[in-house]
N, C-alpha and C positions, 0 to 999 in steps of 0.2 A: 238041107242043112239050115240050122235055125241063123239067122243073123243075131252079130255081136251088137247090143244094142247099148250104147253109151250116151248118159247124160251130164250136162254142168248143171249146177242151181240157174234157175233163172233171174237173172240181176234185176234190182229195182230202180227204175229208171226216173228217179226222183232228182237227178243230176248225172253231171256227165261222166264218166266211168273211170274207176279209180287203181292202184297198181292191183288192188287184192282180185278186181274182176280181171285185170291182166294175165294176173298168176294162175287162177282156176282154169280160165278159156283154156290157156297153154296146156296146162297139166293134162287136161282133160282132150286135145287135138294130140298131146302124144302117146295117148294111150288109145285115139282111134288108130293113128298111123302105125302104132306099133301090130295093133291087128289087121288092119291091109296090107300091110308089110309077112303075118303070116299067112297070107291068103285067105283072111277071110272076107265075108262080106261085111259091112260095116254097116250102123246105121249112127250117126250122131248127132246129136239135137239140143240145142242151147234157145237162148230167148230172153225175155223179159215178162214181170210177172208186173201189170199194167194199172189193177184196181188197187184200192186204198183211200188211207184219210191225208197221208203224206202227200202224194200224186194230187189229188183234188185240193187238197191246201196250198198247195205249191206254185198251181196251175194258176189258182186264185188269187195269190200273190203277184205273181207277175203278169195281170191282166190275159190271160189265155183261155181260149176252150181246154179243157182238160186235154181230148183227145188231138188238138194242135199245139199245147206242149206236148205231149207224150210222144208225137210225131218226129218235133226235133229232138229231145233227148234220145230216141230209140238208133236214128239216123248216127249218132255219136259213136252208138257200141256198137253199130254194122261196120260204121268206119274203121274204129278200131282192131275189128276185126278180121279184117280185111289187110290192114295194114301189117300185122304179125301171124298171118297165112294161115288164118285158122279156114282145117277143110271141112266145117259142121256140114252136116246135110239137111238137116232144116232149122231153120231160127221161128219159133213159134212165140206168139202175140198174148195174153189173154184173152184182150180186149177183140180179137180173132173171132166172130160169130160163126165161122164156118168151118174151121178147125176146130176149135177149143171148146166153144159151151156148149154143144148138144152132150160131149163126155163130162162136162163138168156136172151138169144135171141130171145126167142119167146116174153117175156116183150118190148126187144127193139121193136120190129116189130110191136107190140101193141099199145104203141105208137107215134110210124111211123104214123100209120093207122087214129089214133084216129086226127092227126094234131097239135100235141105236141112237136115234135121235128125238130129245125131247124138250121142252120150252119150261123156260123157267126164269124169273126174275132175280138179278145176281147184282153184286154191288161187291165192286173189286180194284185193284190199284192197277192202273192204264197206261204204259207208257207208250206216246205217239211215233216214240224214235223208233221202234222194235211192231206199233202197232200190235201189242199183245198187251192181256193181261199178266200181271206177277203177281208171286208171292211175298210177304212181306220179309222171309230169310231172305230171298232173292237179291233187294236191295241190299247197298251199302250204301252207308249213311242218309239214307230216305230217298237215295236214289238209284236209277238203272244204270248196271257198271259199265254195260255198250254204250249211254247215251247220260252221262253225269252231268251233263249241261242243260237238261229237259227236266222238267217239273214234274214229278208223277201225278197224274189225275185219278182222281175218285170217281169214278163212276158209277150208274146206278141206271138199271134198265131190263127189260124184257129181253131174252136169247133164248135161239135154240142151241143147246148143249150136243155135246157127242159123247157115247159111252165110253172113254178110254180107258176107267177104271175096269171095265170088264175083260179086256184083252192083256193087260199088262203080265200077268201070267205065264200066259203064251205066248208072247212075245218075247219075255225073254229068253224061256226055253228058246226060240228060235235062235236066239240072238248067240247064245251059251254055246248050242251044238253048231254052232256057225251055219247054219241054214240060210240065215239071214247072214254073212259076213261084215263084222264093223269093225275097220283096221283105220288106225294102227291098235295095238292091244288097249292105250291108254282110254284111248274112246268108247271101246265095248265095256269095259268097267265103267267107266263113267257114265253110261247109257243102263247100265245093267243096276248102278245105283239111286237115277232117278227112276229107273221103274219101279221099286220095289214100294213107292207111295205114291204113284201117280194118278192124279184125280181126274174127273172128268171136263172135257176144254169147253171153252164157248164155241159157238158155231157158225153165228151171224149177227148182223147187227141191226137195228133197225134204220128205214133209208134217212131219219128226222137225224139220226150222227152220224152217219153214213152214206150220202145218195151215189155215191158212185162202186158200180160193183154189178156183179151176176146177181139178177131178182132169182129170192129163193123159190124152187118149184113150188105153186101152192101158195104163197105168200107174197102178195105185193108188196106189203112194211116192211119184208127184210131184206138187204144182200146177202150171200153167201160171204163168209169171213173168211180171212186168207187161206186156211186150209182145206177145204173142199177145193177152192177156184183155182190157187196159184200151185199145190202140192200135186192137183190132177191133172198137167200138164204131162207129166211122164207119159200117162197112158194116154191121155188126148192126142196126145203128140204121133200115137205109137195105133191113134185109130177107135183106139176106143168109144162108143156111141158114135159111130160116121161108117167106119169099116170095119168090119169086125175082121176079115181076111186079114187083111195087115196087122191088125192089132193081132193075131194069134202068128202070124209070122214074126211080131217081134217084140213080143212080151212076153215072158217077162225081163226086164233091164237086166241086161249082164254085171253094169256097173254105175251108179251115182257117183257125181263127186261133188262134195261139198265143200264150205266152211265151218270151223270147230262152232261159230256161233249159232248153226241152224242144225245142230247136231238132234238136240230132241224132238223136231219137228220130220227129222226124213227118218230115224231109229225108234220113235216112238209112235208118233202120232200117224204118221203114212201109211206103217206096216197095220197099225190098227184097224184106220178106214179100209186096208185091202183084205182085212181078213173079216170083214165085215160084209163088204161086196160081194165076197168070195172069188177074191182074183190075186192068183199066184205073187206073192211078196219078189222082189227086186235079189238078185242072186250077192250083192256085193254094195257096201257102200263105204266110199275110202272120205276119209275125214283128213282135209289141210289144215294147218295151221296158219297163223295170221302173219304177213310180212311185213314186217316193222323197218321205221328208218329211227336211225339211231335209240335203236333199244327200246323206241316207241312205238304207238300205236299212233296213227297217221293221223294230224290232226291242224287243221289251221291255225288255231290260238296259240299252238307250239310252235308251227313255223315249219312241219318235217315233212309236209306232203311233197310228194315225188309224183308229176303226170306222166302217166305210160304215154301220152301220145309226143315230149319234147324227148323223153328217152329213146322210143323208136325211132324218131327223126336223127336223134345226135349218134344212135351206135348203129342202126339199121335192125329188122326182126330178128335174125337168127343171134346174133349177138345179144339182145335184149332175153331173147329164150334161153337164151343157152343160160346166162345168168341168173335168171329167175328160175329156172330148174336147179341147178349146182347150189343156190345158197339157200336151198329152202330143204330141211331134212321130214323127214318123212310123221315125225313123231311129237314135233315141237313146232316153233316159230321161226322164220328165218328174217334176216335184216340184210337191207340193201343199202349197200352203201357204194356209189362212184367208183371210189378211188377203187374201191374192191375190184368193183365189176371190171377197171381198164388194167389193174394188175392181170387175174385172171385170164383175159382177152388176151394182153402181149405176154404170157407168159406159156399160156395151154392152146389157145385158138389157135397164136398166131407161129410163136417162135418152136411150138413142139407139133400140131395138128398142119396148119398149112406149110408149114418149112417142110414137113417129112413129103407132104402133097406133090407140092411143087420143085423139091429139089429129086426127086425117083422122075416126074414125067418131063420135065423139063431136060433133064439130061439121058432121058430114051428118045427126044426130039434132038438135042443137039450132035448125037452121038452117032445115033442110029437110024436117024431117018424117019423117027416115030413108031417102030415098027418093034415090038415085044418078040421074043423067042421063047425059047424053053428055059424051063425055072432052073436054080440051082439044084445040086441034087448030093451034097456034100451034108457032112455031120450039123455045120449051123444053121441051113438053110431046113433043116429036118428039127432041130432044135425051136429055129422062129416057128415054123409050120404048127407043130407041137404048143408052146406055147400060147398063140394066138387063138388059135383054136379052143381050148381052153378057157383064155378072157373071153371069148365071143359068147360060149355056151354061161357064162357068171353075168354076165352083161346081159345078154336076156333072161335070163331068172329075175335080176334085177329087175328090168321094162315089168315082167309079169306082175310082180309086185310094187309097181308101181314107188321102186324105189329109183326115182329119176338120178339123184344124186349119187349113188356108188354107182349105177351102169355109165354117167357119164368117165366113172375113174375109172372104173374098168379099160372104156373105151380109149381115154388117154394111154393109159399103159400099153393098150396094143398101139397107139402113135410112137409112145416113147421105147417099144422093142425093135417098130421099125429103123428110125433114126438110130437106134444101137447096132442094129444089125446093117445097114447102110456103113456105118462111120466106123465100124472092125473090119467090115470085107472092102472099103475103100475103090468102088468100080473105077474111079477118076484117075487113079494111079495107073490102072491096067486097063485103059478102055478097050483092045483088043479082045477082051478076057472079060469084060466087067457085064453084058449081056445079061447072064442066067441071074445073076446077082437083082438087077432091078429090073428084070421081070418077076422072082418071087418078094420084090420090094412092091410093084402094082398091083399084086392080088394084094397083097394087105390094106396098099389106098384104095383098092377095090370093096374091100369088105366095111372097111370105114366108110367109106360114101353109103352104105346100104346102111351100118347099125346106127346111124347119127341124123338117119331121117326122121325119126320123131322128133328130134329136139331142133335140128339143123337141117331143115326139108328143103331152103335155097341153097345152102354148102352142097348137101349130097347131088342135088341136082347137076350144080356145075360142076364138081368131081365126075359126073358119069359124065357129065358130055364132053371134058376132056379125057377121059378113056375111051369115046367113041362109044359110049353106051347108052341107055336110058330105061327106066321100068324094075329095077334091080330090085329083088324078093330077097327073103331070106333063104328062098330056096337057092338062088347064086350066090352064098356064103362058100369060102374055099378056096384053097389054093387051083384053078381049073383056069387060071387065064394064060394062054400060051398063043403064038404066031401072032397076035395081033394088033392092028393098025389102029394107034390111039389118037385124039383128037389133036386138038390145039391150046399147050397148056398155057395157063398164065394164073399170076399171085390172086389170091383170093381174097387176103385180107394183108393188110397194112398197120404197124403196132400204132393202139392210138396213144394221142397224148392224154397226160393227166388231164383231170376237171379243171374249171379255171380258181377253184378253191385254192387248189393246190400247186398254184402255177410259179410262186418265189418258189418254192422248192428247188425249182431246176440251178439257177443261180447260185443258190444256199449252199448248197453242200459239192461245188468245183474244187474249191481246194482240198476239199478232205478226198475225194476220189482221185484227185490224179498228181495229189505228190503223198509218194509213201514212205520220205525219205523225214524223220523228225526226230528233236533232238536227243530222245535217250534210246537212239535204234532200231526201234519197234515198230512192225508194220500194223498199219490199222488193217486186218485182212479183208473184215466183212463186213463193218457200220459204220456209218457218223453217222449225226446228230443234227439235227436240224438247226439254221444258221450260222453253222461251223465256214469256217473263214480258212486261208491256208494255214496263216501263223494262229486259230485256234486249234487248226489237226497237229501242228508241231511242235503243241506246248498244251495238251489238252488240261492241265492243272495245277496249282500250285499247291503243295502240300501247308495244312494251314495247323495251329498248335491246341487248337481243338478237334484236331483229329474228322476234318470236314476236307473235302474238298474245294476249289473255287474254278471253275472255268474264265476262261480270258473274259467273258463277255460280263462276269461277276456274280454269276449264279452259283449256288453254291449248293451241294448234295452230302449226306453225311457219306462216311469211308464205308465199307463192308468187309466183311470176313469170308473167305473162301465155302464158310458155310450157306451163302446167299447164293451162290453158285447152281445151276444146274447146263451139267455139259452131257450130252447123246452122242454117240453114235450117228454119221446120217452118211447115206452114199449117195455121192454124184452121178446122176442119170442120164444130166446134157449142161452143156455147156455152151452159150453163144457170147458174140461179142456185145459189148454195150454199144448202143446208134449213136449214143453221145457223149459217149468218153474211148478217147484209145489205148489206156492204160487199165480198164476195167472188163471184166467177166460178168457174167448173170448167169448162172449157177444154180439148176431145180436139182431139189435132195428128194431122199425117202429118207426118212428120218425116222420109219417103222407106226408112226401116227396111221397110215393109208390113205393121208392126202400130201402130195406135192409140195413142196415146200421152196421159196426163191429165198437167195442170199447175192449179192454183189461183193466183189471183193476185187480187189488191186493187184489182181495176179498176172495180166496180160506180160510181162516183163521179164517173168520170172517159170512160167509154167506154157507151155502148147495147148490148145484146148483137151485134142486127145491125151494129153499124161493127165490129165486131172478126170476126165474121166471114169468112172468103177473106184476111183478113191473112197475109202472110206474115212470119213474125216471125224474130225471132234469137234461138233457147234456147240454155244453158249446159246443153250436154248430159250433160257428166259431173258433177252434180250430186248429191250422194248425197239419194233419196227420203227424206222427210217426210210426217209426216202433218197437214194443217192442219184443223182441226175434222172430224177422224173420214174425209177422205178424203185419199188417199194420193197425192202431189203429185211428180211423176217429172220435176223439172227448172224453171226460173224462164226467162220472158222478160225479155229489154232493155227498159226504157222510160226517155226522157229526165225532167228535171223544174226546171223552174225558175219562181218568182215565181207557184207553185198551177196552174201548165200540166204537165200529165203527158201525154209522146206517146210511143206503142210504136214501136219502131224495126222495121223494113220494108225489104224489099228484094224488093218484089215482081218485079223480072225474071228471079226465081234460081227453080230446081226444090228441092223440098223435099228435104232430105238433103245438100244441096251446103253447103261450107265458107263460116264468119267468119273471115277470117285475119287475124290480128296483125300487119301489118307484117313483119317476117325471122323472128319467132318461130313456133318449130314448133307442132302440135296436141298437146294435152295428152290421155293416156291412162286415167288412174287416176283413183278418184271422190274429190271433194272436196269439203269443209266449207262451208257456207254461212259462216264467217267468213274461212275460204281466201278464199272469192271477194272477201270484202268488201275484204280486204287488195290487191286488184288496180285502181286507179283508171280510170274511164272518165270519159271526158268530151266533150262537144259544146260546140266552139268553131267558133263564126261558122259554125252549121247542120251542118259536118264531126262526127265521129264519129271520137275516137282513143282511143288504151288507151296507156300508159307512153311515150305523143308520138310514137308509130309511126298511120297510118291504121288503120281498121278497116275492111278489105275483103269483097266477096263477087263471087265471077268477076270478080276485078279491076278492081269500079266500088266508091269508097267509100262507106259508108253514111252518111246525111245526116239531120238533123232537116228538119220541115218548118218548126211551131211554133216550136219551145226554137230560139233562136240559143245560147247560150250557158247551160251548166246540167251539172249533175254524170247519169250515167246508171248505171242498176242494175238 
């Protein structure tokens, strides 16, 4: 059986390593572990691509032998790697004389042979940051859009060339009938549209602008230019001119993964040299997008860079992956931002993933001895079975295609069936009884420790060893865990605190979380506002005679029209207490979007966790987020209130996502103020449901009190 052979790009080690080589490593160790996870053999191979004019300028700079900087920067990204549990199986060198260049030379000499390569005097625009040449469209504004800080240079000199015009062709037929596979679709278009004029590259440089590099075979004056040396690591890596056995055991690449920035150099130029050598092209090459902090591109003079190594220190690996998988989509750019990453964590990691964990094995320990029986064998324990089963086979489709971010939703939702199926069959109530209940509750923490080792390879581990397990395949996916003697459970993760950006928050918004009680009746159900005071939650406006708002603090927002409005549908999926409020909820919807959604609200008082539960509510979906005691509140429910009765409005015949509509008024767009909203009256009169005396509809049945006949709603 051939081996799965998976590579990253190999990082340039011209400094120390940044979130974007963070994100690749990971991407590219979850899509080994997801194939050793399906039995197969693996091979994976990452590294650093060592020659250049960057590296020897660099080096030179700061007083070094070249090859003793490149020593401690390379030592950087071992660390790193090492630190966020990457399992590569070789990290390959250039600069490597015993692995790497006898294949690098023998490709040259290949095609030598083949009548691919030829010398010729060329005068072209050179940018140092990219170490290529470009095209004068290429630039904006006279310079390179990677590197708009660097001067383009004009150079003028002797090269040998590579025929790339003569493959383009054929390559993209490859590229077309997916022979060659370039996903996501954006990319193979994009790729399919520089082929269609692609000219021939340079190939080398001479050593008088260049002395550091692979001497070209044949030629003492020149190095090999980055594409021969650094592009034929895949195969060097893989044996090529050293061993040919190996090399035909594990070539050709199952899978590349790149950056969208070195897209033409692995989809155009690569497949070229290989169909020139005549050595099988690479079955798959997945193209990432760039992860930005705040909507940027990571850069010192902005101020936005983020180091992977204070991040894995402040959140630990798995937390750090698990984030940079979920906010990065498959087809575009993802941004990383803190506050994100610690909602996220205490919302999905901790209060929906490790709560479901540790509250099924914890209470087969305290109950039972530790000791599993036989699964439930009634209609809902057939129904969870059913279900999970199901996310499991969507969740790996997803892994296959390397869509990290829905298999991890996937994987949440079989968390949050279990916690549902836990909290309806309630073992606690009936521990004589409650047995079969959580043990068909531990095959599902069972099966999660196994699909969440890609992303989560320390979680799964310590989930198996409190099952008393270890080694778990996908072939132990299943309901099949019965009689047995589970480990020693304990909490796995802990909600963290916000960033310290964001640390008045917590203070800020006390009084508006924990008195609901203000002067015209109205419960604030699901937001303030940030530095809301108690007497600002009790008096959030003053109506002023230009038709404006004023908040106590003297800010001032214009009024809005119920038309600014957009209300959904969203059903309550879990429900926990807040750590630091005891009059507050935290509240994950489906809100029919397919990702999770948190709200806070001031229901503890007034609702049990379980009745709020399977509610389907009415959020004010374009609500601009707050943060109420330190977690992050993405939106407010309806609730009526009259004479100390508080009841959440409901429309449970509607699917989550579907529309509240105003009467003739349209959906509102843009995100708005929590005292926008306030300036919008709602009211329940005689159990009906209206807003500015229009009804308040959902698929055209009104929305109704049960309780509140008549009462203000918010």
């Amino acid at each position: 059986m051939k081996t799965y052979y998976i590579t990253s790009a190999i990082a340039y080690p011209n400094a120390k390593p940044h979130l974007g080589h963070a994100l690749e490593i990971i991407q590219a160790d979850a899509v080994a572990r997801f194939h050793r996870l399906k039995g197969e053999q693996v091979f994976f191979q990452t590294g650093t691509d060592e020659h250049g004019l960057k590296n020897w300028q660099t080096a030179q700079a700061k007083g070094l032998a070249v090859k003793e900087f490149l020593d401690l920067n390379v030592a950087g990204f071992r660390e790193l790697y090492a630190k966020l549990d990457i399992s590569y199986d070789q990290f390959l060198r250039t600069t490597d004389q015993t692995l790497h260049h006898p294949g690098a030379k023998k490709l040259w000499r290949a095609l030598v042979e083949a009548g691919d390569i030829y010398k010729q005097k060329y005068r072209g625009l050179y940018c140092a940051g990219c170490e290529s040449f470009k095209l004068e469209r290429e630039l904006q504004d006279g310079r390179c859009p990677d590197h708009p800080n660097r001067e383009i240079e004009t150079v003028e000199e002797e090269n040998y060339f590579f025929r790339l015009s003569k493959y383009r062709d054929e390559i993209a037929r490859l590229i077309e009938s997916d022979q060659y596979r370039v996903v996501p679709e954006q990319r193979k278009n994009e790729i399919l549209s520089f082929l269609q004029d692609a000219k021939d590259i340079s190939f080398s440089r001479p050593k008088s602008s260049l002395p550091w590099g692979i001497t070209v075979p044949g030629d003492e004056d020149h190095v090999m230019y980055v594409w021969c040396d650094a592009l034929s690591n895949y195969i060097t890596g893989a044996g090529y001119g050293r061993d040919e056995k190996e090399f035909a055991r594990l070539w050709p690449a199952d899978c590349h993964i790149i950056g969208k920035d070195i897209l033409r150099f692995h989809a155009a130029f690569w497949p070229a040299m290989l169909l020139s050598a005549g050595i099988p092209l690479p079955k798959e090459l997945f193209v990432h997008g760039f992860i930005l902090s705040k909507g940027l591109k990571m850069s010192k003079s902005i101020g936005n860079v983020i180091d992977p190594f204070e991040q894995v220190a402040r959140y630990g690996a798995d937390r750090f992956r698990f984030y940079l998988l979920e906010s990065m989509p498959i087809d575009t750019d993802g941004d990383y931002a803190e506050d994100l990453l610690v909602e996220r964590v205490n919302s999905e990691l901790v209060s929906n993933l490790a709560n479901f964990v540790y509250r099924t094995l914890s209470f087969v320990e305290k109950n039972y001895g530790g000791k599993l029986g036989e699964q439930a064998d009634d209609d809902a324990a057939k129904e969870l079975e059913r279900l999970v089963l199901e996310k499991e086979r969507l969740a790996l489709q997803c892994y296959a295609q390397h869509e990290f971010r829905k298999a991890i939703q996937e994987l949440f939702a079989i968390s949050t069936l279990g916690n549902q199926y836990l909290q309806a069959n309630a073992p606690w109530k009936d521990p004589a009884n409650g047995l079969p209940v959580l043990t068909t509750a531990a095959n599902v923490v069972k099966d999660l420790s196994i699909l969440f080792a890609p992303i989560l390879p320390g979680f799964s581990a310590e989930v198996q060893g409190q099952l008393g397990l270890s080694g778990l395949s996908f072939d132990d996916l299943g309901f099949t865990l019965r009689s047995h003697a589970i480990g020693k459970p304990a909490i796995i993760w802990t909600r963290l605190d916000p960033p310290a950006s964001g640390a008045g928050a917590k203070t800020d918004v006390k009084g508006a979380t924990e008195n609901n009680k203000n002067s015209d009746d109205k419960i604030r159900a699901g937001a303030a506002t940030k530095n809301t005071t108690d007497t600002k939650i009790t008096n959030t406006k003053n109506k002023k005679a230009d038709g404006k708002t004023e908040d106590a603090d003297g800010k001032r927002s214009a009024a809005i029209t119920p038309a600014a409005l957009d209300l959904v549908v969203a059903e309550i999926v879990r429900v926990e207490k807040h750590p630091d409020a005891e009059k507050l909820y935290i509240e994950t919807l489906d809100d029919g979007s397919g990702q999770e959604r948190v709200i806070v609200s001031g229901l503890v008082p007034y609702y049990a966790a379980e009745e709020l539960l399977g509610k389907r509510i009415i959020l004010v979906n374009n609500l601009k987020p707050a943060k109420l005691r330190g977690v992050l509140s993405r939106g407010m429910l309806l609730a009526a209130q009259a004479e100390g009765t508080v009841e959440v409005l409901e429309a449970p015949w509607a699917e989550p996502g579907n529309k509240a509509v105003i009467g003739t008024f349209a959906q509102g767009k843009e995100e708005i103020s929590i005292d926008q909203f306030f300036s919008v009256k709602f009211l329940a009169e005689r159990h009906a449901v209206t807003c500015a005396g229009q009804p308040v509809t959902v698929d055209g049945k009104q929305l109704k009190t049960t309780k509140v006949i008549d009462g203000k709603v918010a």
